[in-house]
C-alpha positions as CSV (number, residue, x, y, z in Angstrom):
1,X,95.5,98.5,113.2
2,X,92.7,96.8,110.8
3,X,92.2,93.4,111.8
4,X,91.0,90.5,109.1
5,X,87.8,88.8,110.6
6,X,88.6,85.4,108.9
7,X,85.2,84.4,109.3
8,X,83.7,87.7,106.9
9,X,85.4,86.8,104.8
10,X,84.7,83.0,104.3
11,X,81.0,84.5,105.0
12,X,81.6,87.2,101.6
13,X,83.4,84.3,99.6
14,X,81.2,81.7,100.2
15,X,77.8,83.4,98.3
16,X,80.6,84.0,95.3
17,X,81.6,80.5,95.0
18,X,78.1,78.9,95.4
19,X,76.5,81.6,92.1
20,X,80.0,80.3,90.3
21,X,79.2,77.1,90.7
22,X,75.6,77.2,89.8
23,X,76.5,79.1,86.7
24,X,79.3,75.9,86.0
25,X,76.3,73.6,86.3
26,X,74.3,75.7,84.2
27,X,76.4,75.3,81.3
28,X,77.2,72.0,81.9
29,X,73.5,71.3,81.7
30,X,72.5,73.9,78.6
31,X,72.7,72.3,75.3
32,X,74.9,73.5,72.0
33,X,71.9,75.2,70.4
34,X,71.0,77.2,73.3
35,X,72.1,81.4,72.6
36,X,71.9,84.5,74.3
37,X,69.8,87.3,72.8
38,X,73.0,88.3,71.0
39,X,73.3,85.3,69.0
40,X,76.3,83.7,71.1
41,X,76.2,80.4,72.7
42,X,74.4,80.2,76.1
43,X,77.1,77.4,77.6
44,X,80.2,79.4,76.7
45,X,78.5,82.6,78.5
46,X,77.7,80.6,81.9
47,X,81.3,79.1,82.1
48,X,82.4,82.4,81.9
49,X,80.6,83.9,84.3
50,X,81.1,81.1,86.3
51,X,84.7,81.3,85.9
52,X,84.4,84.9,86.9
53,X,82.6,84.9,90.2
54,X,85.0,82.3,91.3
55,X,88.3,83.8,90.0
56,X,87.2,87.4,91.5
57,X,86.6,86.2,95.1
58,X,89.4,84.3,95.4
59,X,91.8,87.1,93.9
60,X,89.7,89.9,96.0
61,X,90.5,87.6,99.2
62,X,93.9,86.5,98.0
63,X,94.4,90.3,97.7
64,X,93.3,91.2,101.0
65,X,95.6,88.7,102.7
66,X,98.8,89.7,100.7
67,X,97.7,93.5,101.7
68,X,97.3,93.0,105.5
69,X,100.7,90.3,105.4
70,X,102.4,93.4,103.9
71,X,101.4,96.1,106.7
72,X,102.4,93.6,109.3
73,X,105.9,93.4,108.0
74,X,106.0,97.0,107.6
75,X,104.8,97.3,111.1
76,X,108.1,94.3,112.5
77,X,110.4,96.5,110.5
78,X,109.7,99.5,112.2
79,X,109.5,98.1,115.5
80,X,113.3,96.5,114.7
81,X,115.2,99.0,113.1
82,X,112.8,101.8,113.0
83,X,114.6,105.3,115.1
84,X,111.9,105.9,118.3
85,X,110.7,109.6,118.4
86,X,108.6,112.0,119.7
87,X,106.2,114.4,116.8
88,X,104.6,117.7,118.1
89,X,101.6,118.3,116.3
90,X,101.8,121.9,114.4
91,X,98.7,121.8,113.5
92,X,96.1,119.5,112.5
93,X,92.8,120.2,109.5
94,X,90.8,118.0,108.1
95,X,91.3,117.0,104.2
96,X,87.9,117.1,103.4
97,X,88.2,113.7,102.3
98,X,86.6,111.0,104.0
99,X,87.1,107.2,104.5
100,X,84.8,104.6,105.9
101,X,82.8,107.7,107.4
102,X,85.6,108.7,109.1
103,X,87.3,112.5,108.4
104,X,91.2,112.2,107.3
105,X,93.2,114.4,108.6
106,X,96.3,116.3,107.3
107,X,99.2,117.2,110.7
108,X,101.7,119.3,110.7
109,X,104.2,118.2,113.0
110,X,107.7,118.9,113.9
111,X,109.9,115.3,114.4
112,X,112.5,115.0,116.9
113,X,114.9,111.8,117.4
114,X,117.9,111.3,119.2
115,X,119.9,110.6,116.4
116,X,118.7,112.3,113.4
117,X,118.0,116.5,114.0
118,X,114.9,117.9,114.3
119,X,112.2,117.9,111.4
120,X,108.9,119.4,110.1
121,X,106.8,116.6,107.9
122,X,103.5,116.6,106.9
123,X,101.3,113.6,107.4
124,X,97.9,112.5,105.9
125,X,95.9,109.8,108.3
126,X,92.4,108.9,109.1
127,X,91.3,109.3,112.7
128,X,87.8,108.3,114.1
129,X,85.6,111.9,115.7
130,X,86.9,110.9,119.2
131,X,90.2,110.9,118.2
132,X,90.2,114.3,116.4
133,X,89.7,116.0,119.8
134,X,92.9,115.0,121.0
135,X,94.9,116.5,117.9
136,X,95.7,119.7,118.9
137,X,99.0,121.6,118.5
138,X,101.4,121.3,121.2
139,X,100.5,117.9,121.8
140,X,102.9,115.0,121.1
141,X,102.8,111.6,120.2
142,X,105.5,108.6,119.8
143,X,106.6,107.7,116.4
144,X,108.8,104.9,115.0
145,X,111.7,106.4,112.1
146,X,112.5,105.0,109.0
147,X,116.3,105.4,109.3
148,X,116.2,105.5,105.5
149,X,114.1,107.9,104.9
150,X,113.0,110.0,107.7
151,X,109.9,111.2,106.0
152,X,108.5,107.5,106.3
153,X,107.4,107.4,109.7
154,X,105.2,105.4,112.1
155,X,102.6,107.0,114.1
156,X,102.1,105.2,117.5
């Protein structure tokens, strides 16, 4: 599963803060007659790009945290109430779509549980080029349930 590098990303915010703060002391230090090439006042236009570059980071980051705390709950809730599993891939093609450099890949596969009866889904996931090798029909893999909704599974 994607891991946050807490150190990136005080590495990525800190260049952010530091221009949003240099633009803050820009307009502090511009005077009232001072205007951009449009006619509008030069301090107004560094507070707000000031005001920008910090606001962005710290939603962008604040985002990122609130994404990754999500998955991990996703992940618990599985691993407590999700139905364990066994899929049989179908078959396995690539999307043509690809993310991070890495191919996506659209499976096939035919889900069976002990309580629920057996099932065809179809599943969309990225998978690294060494990984790919391994997908080919016939061969199973463990998946986690959703007893909900048994189209929401968990690949393992």
């Amino acid at each position: 599963m994607w891991q946050i590098n807490k150190r990136a990303l005080i590495l990525i915010a800190i260049p952010f803060i530091i221009i949003g703060i240099v633009f803050i002391a820009l307009a502090l230090n511009t005077g009232p007659e001072a205007k951009t090439g449009d006619g509008y006042p030069l301090r107004i236009f560094f507070l707000l790009m000031g005001g920008f570059f910090i606001v962005f980071i710290i939603a962008l980051i604040g985002g990122i945290i609130l994404w990754k705390r999500g998955q991990l709950k996703k992940l618990e809730w599985f691993k407590k109430f999700g139905i364990p599993g066994t899929a049989e891939i179908i078959s396995a093609e690539q999307t043509g779509v690809y993310i991070n450099n890495l191919p996506q890949v659209r499976l096939k596969m035919s889900i069976t549980t002990g309580m629920i009866a057996p099932y065809t889904i179809t599943v969309k996931k990225v998978y690294n080029f060494i990984e790919i090798g391994k997908l080919i029909p016939g061969a199973k893999m463990q998946v986690l349930v959703d007893p909900r909704n048994p189209k929401n599974i968990l690949l393992l």
